[in-house]
N, C-alpha and C positions, 0 to 999 in steps of 0.2 A: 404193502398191498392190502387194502380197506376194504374192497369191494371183491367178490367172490359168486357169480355168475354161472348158475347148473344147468342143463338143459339136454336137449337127443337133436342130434341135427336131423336132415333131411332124411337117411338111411337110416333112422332110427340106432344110431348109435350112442350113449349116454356118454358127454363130453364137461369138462369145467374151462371156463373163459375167464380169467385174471383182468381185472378192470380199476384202473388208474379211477376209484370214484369219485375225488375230490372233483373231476372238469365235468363231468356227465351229468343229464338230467333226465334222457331216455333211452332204452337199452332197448331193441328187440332181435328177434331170432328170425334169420330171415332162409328160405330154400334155395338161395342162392348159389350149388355147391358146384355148381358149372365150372361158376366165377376161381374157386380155391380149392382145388380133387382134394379130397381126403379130407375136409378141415372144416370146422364150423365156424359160421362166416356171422358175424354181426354188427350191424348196422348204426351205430351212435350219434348223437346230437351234442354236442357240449352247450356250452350256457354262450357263448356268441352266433348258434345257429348254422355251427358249421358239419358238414355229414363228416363221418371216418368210420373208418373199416378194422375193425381188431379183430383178429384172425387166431384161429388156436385149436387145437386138439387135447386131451389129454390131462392130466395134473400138473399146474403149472406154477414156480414160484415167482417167477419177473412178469409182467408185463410184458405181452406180445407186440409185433411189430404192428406200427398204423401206418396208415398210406389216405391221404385223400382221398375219397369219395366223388366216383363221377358224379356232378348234380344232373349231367343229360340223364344220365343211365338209370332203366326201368329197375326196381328194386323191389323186388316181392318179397313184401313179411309175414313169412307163413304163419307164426305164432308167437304170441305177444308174450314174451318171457317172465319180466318183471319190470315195471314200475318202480322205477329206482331217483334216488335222490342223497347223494351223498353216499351209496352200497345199502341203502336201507331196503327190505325186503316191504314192501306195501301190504303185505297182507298180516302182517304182527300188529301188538299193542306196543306202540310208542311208550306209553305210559302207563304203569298201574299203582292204584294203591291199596296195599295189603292191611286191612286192621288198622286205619292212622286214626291214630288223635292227637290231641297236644292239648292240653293244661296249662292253666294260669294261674297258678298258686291251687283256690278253687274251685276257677271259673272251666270250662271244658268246652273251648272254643271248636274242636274239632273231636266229632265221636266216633271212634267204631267205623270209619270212611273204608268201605271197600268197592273199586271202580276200577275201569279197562278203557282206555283209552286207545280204538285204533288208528294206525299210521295213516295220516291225509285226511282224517277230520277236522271239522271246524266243532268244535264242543263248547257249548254255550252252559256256564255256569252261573245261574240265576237262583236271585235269594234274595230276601229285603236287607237292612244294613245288619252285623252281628248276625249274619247267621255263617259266619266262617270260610268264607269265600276267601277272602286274605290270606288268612291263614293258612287256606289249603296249598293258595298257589304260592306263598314263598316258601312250605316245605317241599314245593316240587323243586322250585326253582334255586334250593339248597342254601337260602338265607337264613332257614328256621328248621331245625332239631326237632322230630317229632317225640311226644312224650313215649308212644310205643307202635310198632306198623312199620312198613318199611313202603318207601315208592322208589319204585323198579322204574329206570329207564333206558328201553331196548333191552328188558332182561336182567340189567344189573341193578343193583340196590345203589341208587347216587352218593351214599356217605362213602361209599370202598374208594370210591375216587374220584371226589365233589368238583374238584378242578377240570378233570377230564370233561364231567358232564356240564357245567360252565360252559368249554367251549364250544357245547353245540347245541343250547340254547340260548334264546333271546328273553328277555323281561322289561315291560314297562309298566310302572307303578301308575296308582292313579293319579298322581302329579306329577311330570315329568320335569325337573331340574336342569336350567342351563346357563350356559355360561355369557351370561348377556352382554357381554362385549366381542364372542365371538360371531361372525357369519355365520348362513347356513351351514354354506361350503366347505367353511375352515373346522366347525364343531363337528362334521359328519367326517371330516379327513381326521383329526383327531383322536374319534372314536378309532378308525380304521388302522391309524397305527397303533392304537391299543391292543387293540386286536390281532396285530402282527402282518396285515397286507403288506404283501411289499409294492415298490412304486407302482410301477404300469399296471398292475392288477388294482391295486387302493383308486390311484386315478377314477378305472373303468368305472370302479363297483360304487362310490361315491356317485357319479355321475348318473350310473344305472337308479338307486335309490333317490336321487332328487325327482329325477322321473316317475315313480314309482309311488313316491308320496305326494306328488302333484305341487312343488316347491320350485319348480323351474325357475320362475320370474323371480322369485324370491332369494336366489343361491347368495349374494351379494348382500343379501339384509343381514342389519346386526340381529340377532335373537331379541333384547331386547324392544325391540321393534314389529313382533309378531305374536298374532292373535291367539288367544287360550286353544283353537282350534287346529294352528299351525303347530306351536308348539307342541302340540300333543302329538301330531301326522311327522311333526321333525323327533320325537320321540323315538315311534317307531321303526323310522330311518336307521336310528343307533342301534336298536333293538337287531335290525333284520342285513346290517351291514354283510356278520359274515357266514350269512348265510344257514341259519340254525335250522338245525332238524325243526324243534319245538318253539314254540312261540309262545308263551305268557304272557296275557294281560288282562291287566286289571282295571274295568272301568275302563276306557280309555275313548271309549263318547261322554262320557258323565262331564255337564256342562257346556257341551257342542252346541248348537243350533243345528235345524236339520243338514241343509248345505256343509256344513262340515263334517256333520256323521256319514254321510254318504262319500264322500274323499276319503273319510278314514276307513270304511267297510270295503268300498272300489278298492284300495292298497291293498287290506287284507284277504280279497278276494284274488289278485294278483299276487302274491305272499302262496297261497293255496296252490293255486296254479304251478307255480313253480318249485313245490314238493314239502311244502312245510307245514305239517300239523298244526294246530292253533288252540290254545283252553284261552277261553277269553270268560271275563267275570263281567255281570252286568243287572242294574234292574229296570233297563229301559228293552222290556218282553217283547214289542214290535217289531223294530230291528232284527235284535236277532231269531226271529223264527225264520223270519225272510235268509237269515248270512248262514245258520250253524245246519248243519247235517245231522249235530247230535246234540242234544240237551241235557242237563242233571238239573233237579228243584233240592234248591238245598236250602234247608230252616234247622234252627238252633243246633248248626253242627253235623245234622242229618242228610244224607241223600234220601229225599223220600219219595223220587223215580226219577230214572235214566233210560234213556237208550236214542233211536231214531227220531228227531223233530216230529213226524207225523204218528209216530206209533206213541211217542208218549202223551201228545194232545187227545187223539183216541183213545188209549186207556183213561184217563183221567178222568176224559167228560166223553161217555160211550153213548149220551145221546145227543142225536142229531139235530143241529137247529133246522127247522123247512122252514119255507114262506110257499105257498099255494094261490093262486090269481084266477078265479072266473068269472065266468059274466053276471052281472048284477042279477040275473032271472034261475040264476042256478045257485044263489048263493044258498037259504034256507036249507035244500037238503044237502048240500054240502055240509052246512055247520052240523046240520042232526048224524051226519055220521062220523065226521071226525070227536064230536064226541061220544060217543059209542065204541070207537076204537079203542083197544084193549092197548096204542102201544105208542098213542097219540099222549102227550101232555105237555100241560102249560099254557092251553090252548088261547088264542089269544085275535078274535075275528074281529075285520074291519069290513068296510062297505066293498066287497067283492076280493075280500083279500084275509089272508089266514099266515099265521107264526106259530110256529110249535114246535115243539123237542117230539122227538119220533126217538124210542129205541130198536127198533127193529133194522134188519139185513135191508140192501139191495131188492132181493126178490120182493120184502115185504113193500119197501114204498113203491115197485111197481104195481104191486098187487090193490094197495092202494088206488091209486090213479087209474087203474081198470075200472075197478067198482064203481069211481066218480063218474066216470062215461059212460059206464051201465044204466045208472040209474039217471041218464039227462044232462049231466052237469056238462058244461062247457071249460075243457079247462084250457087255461091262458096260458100259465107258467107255472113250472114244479122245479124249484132250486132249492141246496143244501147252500148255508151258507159254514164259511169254513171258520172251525176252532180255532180260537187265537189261544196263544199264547199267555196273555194274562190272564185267560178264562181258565185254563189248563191250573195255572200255578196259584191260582184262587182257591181254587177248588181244593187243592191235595194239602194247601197249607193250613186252609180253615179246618180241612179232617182231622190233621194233625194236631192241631192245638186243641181239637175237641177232643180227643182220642184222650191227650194227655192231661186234661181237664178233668 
């Protein structure tokens, strides 16, 4: 019994609900207690979309009885329990790394790494080549011994039982390997009996991933016969077969064309959805600002900021691009007071039109654009344009090599 489910049912009584979690992918708590006097009643989905009902009171060690789920019958979910994915509680860190490094004789490919990785992220690990991305993620992924540090996942330190945590992660390296005389079909079934599927489930889950990787038409092709781009989307096929909490990868647009990077991001974005963390390594910045939730900039070894996609573009580069637009007859005292402003810079005027880093709040740029109406000016348009990505990791890498300079 994997999965362990707390909660107060409807009478405010505090209850545990025992959950078969290898079939489920959402759990909630529903006030349905009409339905079951005395028992907490909840509501399940397994991974073919079918309802059921596991019913329980109390401390439990089996498995409670299921029963199909009426789909006419009105089902009120009073409160949303937990988000679950294999009994994984969605609000922990999947992953952390405590003090990692790793040495190369006496090169120090990884320094001093300490990071938190929450469950149901997508974490985008960005850094030019050498700066230890590799390295970070095959000592997650327990192919590489770190020189000192430990990575914790779900808590435990992966070396106490590197097998166990194997089977509930996935890894695809930045070139994926295959076996070019097999099929899609046949390499993805392969995988699955590696993996231990048994029939009618291998079948399903095979067929579920062909879908999933957008290789339909393709199932029937030798490997040999498909593009640096398939192969890469038939990678992660192998990768995401049985179902891993975590998901490593590395690179894994590096060489795509756009059309292929977008098939392989739609997968991973589907991957996500259906409850799987993700650390993906990459230095194509675009892309992922658009796919990850959470970002780390990592150079010679270092993290040298993490957190929220939007909050680490705002730290980094904390002023504001504007562009400003009015009418050709308002332009001059426009220009004479946005240079005058104490919070205007970079300023950069064309024939009715203005670019400039602003550091200043919300309040400040409306305050701004009062004054401009105040004094006459006609204004056309006042937009922020948004912080990419590359501008972000430009910015804190060039500090950093000046810092160390």
């Amino acid at each position: 019994m994997r999965g362990v489910v707390f909660g107060l049912d409807g009478l405010g009584r505090f209850g545990v609900v025992a959950i078969d979690a290898n079939l489920l992918l959402r759990v909630q708590l529903t006030d349905a207690l009409h339905e079951v006097v005395g028992e907490t009643v909840v509501i399940v989905e397994d991974q073919n979309h079918r309802l059921r009902i596991v019913a329980g009171f109390g401390w439990a060690s089996s498995a409670f009885g299921k029963v199909d789920a009426d789909p006419n019958r009105n089902y009120t979910h009073a409160n949303c329990l937990y988000s679950l994915y294999k009994g994984t509680d969605m609000t922990e860190s999947i992953l952390v790394f405590r003090e990692l490094r790793k040495d190369f004789f006496d090169v120090r490919a990884v320094d001093d790494v300490s990071l938190e990785i929450p469950t149901g992220e997508i974490f985008g690990l960005i850094g030019p080549n050498g700066a230890g991305k590799t390295t970070t993620l095959r000592m997650a992924a327990t192919s590489l011994e770190p020189t000192r540090g430990k990575v914790m996942f779900l808590g435990q330190d992966i070396w106490k039982d590197p097998v166990r945590v194997r089977r509930q992660i996935g890894f695809l390296p930045d070139f994926f390997q295959t076996y070019r005389q097999l099929t899609v079909e046949e390499l993805l079934t392969y995988f699955a009996i590696a993996h231990g599927l048994p029939g009618l489930e291998r079948r399903q889950r095979v067929n579920e991933v062909i879908e999933i990787i957008g290789l339909g038409e393709k199932r029937k092709t030798l490997c040999k016969g498909l593009s640096r781009g398939m192969v890469q989307r038939l990678g992660l096929g192998g990768a995401i077969l049985h179902r891993p909490r975590l998901l490593l990868l590395d690179e894994p647009a590096s060489g795509l064309d756009p059309l292929a990077r977008k098939a392989m991001f739609d997968a991973l974005r589907t991957c996500q959805a259906e409850g799987a963390t993700i650390l993906i390594s990459s230095h194509i910045l675009g892309e992922l600002s658009d796919l990850c939730t959470s970002v780390g900039v990592m150079d010679e070894g270092r993290f040298l900021a993490a957190g929220e996609t939007r909050t680490v573009m705002n730290e980094l580069l904390p002023k504001r691009k504007i562009e400003l637009r009015v009418l050709p007859d308002g332009h001059t005292q426009a220009l004479q007071h946005l240079q005058q402003h104490a919070k205007v810079h970079a300023l950069l005027p064309e024939k009715g039109r203005f670019r400039f880093d602003f550091d200043g709040t919300d309040e400040d740029l409306a305050a701004l654009n009062t004054e401009m109406v105040r004094r006459g000016v006609k204004v056309v348009l006042q937009q922020e344009s948004a912080t990419s990505l590359h501008e972000a990791y430009f910015a804190v890498a060039k500090g950093a090599r000046h810092a160390s300079s």
